[in-house]
Phi, psi and omega in degrees: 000125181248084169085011171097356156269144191273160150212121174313166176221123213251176195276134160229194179280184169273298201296347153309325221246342188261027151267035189262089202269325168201140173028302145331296203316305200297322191281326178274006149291345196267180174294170161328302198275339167280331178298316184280356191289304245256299189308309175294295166350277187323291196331306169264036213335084181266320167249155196258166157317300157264031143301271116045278199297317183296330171302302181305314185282003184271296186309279177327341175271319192291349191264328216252273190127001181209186184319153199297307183286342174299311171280338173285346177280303194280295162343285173334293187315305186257028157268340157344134171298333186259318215267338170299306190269319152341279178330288180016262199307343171269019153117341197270139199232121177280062157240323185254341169272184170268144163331316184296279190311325213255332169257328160328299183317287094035309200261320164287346170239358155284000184239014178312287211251002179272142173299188159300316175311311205292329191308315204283340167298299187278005171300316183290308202283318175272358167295312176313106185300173194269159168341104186109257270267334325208273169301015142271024190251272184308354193310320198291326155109351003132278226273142208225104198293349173265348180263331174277325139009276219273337199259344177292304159294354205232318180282341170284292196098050174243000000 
C-alpha cells in the first residue's frame, strides 16, 4: 500500500529477490502501469520517497519473514560463491523456492555448525540495522535488552 493505494506483487523466485539491492530495486518488481502509477505520486507528491521506501520494506518483511535488513542481507549473502554452491549442492534451487524458504535456507547454513555463541554472534550482527535505521532495531519488540547484555559479555569475555 502506497498513498492509500494497493498495488499487486505477482509471486517471484528467491533469484528475483536476491537482486534487490536497495529500495527501488522491490519497485521495480512491480508491472510498468504500476511503477509509473507509483512514479506520478511522487511527482505530485500524494507521496513522498519515504513512503515509497516504507513500502518497499513492508514487502521484504513480508517476502522474507523477517526483518526487511535481516532479509535483504541473508539474499545478499547466499549470492556469495561458497554460500551459492553450498545451496547448489544440498539441492535448493532459487529459481523454485520462495524469499521466504531461500533465506532459511541461507540462515541454516551460515549457522549449521556455530556453537551457541557463534549462533547468537551472528544472530546479533544480523539484527543490527542499517546505518539511519537504528531506532528499527527494537520496533518489533523481538530484541529481549538481557539476552544482547549477556551475549555482549560473553564476546568480552566479562
Amino acid at each position: 500500500m502506497i498513498g492509500g493505494q494497493g498495488f499487486e506483487l505477482a509471486w517471484r523466485p528467491a533469484a528475483e529477490w536476491t537482486t534487490v539491492h536497495a529500495e527501488m530495486d522491490v519497485i521495480r518488481l512491480l508491472s510498468e502501469e504500476d511503477r509509473s502509477a507509483i512514479g506520478r505520486m511522487l511527482v505530485d507528491g500524494t507521496v513522498t520517497p519515504d513512503n515509497v521506501v516504507a513500502a518497499a520494506h513492508n514487502v521484504l518483511e513480508a517476502v522474507t519473514g523477517r526483518r526487511w535488513w535481516e532479509g535483504q542481507r541473508l539474499l545478499l549473502m547466499s549470492t556469495q560463491p561458497d554460500a551459492l554452491g553450498h545451496l547448489t549442492l544440498a539441492g535448493v534451487d532459487p529459481w523454485q523456492r520462495s524469499a521466504y524458504e531461500w533465506c532459511a535456507a541461507t540462515y541454516a547454513l551460515y549457522t549449521r555448525n556455530a556453537d551457541e555463541k557463534e549462533r547468537l554472534r551472528f544472530d546479533f550482527q544480523l539484527s543490527l540495522p542499517p546505518k539511519g535505521y537504528e531506532d528499527a532495531w527494537g520496533d518489533s519488540g523481538g530484541d529481549d535488552p538481557e539476552a544482547v547484555e549477556q551475549a555482549l559479555a560473553g564476546w568480552s569475555g566479562r
